[in-house]
N, C-alpha and C positions, 0 to 999 in steps of 0.2 A: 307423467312421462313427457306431455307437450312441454311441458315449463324446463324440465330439465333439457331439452334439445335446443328448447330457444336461448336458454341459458349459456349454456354452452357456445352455440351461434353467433352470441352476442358477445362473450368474452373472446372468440376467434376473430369476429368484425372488428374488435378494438385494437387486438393485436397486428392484426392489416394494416390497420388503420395508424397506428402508432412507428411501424416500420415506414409506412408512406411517408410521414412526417419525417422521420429521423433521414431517410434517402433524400427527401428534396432540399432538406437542410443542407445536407452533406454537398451536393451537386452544388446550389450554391456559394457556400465557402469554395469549395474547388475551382467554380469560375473564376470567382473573386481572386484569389491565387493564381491561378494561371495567366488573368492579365496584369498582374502587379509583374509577375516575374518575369512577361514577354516585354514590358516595360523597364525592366530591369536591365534585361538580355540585350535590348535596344543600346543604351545606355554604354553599358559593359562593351558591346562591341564598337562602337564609335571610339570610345576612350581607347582599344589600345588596334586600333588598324594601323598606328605606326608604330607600333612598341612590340616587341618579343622578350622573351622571358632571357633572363641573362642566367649566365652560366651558375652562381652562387646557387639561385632557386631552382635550378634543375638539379645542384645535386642535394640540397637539403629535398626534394621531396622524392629522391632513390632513395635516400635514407632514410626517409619515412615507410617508403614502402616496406621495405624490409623489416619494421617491426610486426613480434605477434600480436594482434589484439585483444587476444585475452578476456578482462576486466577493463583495458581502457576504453574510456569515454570519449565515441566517437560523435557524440552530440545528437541534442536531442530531436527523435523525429517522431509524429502523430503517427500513430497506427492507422491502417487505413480497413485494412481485411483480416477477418477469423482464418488464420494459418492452420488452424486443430482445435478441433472442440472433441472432451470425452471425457468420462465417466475418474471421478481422480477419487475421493471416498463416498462410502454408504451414506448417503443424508447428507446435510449441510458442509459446503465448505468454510469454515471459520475463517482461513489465515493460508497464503500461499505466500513462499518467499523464496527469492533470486537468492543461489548462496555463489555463484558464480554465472557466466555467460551463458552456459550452456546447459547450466544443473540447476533443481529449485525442488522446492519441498510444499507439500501440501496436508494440511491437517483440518481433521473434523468433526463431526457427531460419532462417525463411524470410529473414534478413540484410537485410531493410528497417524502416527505422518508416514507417509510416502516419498520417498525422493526421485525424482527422474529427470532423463536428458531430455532437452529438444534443441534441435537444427534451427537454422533459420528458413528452411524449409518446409517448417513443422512438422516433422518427422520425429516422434517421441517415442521412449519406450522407461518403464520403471524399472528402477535401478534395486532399489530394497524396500521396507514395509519396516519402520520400528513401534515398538508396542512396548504396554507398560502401564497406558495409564486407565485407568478403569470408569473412567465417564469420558465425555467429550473434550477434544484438548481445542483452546479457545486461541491461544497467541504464538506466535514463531520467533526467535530472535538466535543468534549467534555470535559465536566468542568470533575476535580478532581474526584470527587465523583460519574460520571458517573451517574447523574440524568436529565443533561440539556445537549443539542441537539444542535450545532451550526452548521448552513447548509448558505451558501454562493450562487446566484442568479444571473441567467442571467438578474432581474429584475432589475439590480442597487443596490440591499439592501444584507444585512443579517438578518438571524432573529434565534431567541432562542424558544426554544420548551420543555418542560416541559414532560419526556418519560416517567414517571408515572402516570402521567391522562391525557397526549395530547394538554394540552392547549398549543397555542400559547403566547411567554410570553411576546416577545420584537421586535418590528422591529426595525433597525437601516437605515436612508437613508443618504446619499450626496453623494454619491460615483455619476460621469454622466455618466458611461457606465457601460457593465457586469461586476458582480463582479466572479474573478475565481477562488478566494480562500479568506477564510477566517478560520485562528484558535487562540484558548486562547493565550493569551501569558501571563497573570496569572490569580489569580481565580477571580479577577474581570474588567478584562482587555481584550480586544480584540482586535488582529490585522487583516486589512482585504488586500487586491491587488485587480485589478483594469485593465480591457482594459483602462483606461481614462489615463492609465499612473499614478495614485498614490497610495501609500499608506496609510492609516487611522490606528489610534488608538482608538482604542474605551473605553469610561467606560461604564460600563454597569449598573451601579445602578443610573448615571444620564442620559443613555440612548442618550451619545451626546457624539459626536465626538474631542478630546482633543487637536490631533494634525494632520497633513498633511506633508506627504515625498513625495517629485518629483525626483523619482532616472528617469527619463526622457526615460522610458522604459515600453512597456505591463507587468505585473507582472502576472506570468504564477503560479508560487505556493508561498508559505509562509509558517518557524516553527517558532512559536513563544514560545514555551517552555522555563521554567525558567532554564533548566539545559546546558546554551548552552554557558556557563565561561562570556567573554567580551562578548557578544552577546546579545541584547537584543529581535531579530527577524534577522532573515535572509530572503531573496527575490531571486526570480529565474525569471528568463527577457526573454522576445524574444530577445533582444540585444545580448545575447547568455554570460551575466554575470550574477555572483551570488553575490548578494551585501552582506554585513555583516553591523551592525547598532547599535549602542548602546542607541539607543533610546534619546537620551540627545542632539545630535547634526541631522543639516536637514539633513548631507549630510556623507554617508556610510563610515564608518574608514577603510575597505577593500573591496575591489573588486577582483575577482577572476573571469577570463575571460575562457569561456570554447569553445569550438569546433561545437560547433550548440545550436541554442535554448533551454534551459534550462526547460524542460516540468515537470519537478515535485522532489521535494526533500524530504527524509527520514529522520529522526536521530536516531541514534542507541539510543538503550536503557540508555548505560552509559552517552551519551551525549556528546562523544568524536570525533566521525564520521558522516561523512553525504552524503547519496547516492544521487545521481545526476543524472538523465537521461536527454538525448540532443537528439537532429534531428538526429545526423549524426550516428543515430543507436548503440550507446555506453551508458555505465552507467558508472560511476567514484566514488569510494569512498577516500571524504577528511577527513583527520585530520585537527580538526577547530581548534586545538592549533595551527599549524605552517601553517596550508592553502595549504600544499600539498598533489598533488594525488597519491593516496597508488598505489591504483589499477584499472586496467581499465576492463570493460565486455564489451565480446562481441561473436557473434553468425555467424557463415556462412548465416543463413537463417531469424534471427534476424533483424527484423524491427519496430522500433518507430512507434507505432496506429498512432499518433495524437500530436498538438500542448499541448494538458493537458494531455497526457499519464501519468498514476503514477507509481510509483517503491517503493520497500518495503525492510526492512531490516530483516530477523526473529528474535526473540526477544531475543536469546540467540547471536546472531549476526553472527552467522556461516555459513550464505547463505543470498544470495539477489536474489532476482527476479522483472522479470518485464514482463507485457503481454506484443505480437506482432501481429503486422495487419493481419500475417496470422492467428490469431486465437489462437496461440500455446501459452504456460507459458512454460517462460526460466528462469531455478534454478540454481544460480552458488556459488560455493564454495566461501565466502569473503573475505579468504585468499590468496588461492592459483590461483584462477579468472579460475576454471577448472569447463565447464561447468557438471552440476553434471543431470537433469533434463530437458526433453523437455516434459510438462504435453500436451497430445493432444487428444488423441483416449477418443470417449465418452464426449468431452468438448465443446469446443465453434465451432462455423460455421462463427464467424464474428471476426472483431479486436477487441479485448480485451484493454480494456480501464483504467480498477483500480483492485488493487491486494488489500488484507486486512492479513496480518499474526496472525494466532488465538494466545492469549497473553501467553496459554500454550505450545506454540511450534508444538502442532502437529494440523493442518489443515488450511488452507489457501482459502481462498474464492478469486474469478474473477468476475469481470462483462464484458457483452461484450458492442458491439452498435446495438445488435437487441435486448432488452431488458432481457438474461439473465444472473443470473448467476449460476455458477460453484462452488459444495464445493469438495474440492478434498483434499486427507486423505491416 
């Protein structure tokens, strides 16, 4: 009973102890920033003590004001503070995703996705619950038009869900083990991965599988996006490579071998870059024109959750992050690889599992593995 109280004790001392860390970090950067910008401010106000704005740019920015913001990208900004922390599925959250500014969906052990609002306020409330798949649903993706639902299944399957009346639309089977990811690769097209070791394509208005890749490796994530040049889907392996495909042939036109298991891939917005998280605790971002690494991240304290860990890009592409086992979100600059953020105080108690960057740039959701998550703003 002594051992278990010290135990305990000591895992609370560490946790103290790892917030102390991440807060003084924090405080730091922040100084750092506020004299760069009162430097700036200095600058800026010399420059125009004899200048006023002229009449052109006062009315282009009424007519800025007047638009609604919607989905557009208002550029990107570090989170600073946990807005809402709470309970989103039973167990593990695999995969949360922005399907608009104010809407996002979360999926998990607990074999549902959830859809809900939040404010930039953090003021949240769940919108519906779709069901269907009978093990854990592992990956989030959505068509164009953000009306259909593609969630990926420990059951073997994927399936399509219909977000504006909840109907279940489409199951897909053959896959013989978990499926760990699955997304669009166009608007009626589906590509899925596979512990069984393969790949599938799918169509989906004949609801049958077209084609089968044996890149002879567990396929940990999958982009199948149109905007990816030669590319018709890329794959990230336990084998610890990142295949590239063009869809037309069985067997990958490049391979690009990385430094540990390849648990989860990004692409920037342009469709130029692509973020890569590995076991050996690093993230890398490639340029998919020549297949080399720009840049490498990484953290003193900085630990990969999990074999499906995900990483994210923000949508103006000026920072990546990724959760770690200890709970904390690591924000780093995607230029200069200078860590910019450690999100921690107020947030998770467990490893953090999936990040989701909101499509306007400013708020970023986490899930963890004790079933919550994190909106932080």
């Amino acid at each position: 009973m002594e051992w278990e109280e010290e135990r305990i004790a000591l895992l609370n001392k560490i946790r103290e102890l790892n917030e102390k860390y991440a807060e003084f970090f924090n405080r730091e950067v922040d100084d750092q920033e506020e004299r760069r910008r009162m430097k700036i401010q200095e600058e800026i106000t010399k420059a125009i003590q004899d200048t006023s704005r002229d009449e052109r740019t006062n009315s282009l920015l009424q007519q800025q004001e007047n638009i609604p913001i919607g989905d557009v990208l208002l550029g990107d900004v570090v989170p600073s503070q946990a807005l809402a922390k709470f309970d989103s599925n039973d167990g593990e959250v695999n995969d949360v995703l922005w399907l608009s500014g104010e809407t996002f969906a979360s999926a998990g052990s607990d074999r549902r996705i959830r859809i809900w609002r939040i404010d930039s306020q953090g003021r949240y409330q769940k919108l519906c619950s779709l069901s269907g798949a009978n093990q854990a649903v592992t990956r989030l993706d959505y068509d164009k038009d953000k009306h259909v639902l593609l969630g990926s299944s420990n059951d073997n399957m994927c399936r399509l869900w219909n977000v504006d009346n909840q109907r279940l639309l489409t199951t897909l089977s053959g896959h013989t083990d978990k499926v760990s990811c699955a997304r669009y690769h166009q608007s009626h097209n589906i590509v899925s991965g596979s512990y069984d070791r393969c790949i599938k394509l799918w169509d989906i208005h004949n609801q049958r599988c077209t084609k089968s890749y044996f890149p002879g490796s567990i396929v940990l994530d999958i982009i199948g996006r149109q905007s990816l040049g030669g590319a018709a889907f890329i794959s990230a392996h336990f084998d610890k490579k990142i295949r590239f495909w063009d869809g037309r042939n069985s067997e990958p036109f490049k391979i690009v071998e990385m430094s540990g298991k390849v648990t989860s891939l990004a692409l920037s917005e342009d469709g130029l870059q692509l973020l890569a998280s590995t076991r050996d605790d690093t993230l890398s971002l490639i340029d998919i024109r020549n297949y080399h690494i720009l840049h490498i991240y990484s953290a003193e304290q900085y630990r990969t959750s999990g074999d499906l860990a995900r990483c994210v890009i923000s949508p103006g592409q000026d920072y990546v992050a990724a959760g770690s086992a200890d709970g904390h979100v690591y924000v780093w600059n995607s230029q200069t690889t200078r860590l910019e953020k450690i999100l921690a105080r107020g947030g998770h108690e467990s490893a953090v599992l999936c990040l989701s960057w909101c499509p306007t740039g400013v708020g970023l959701l986490s899930g963890d593995k004790i079933r919550r998550v994190c909106y932080w703003h």
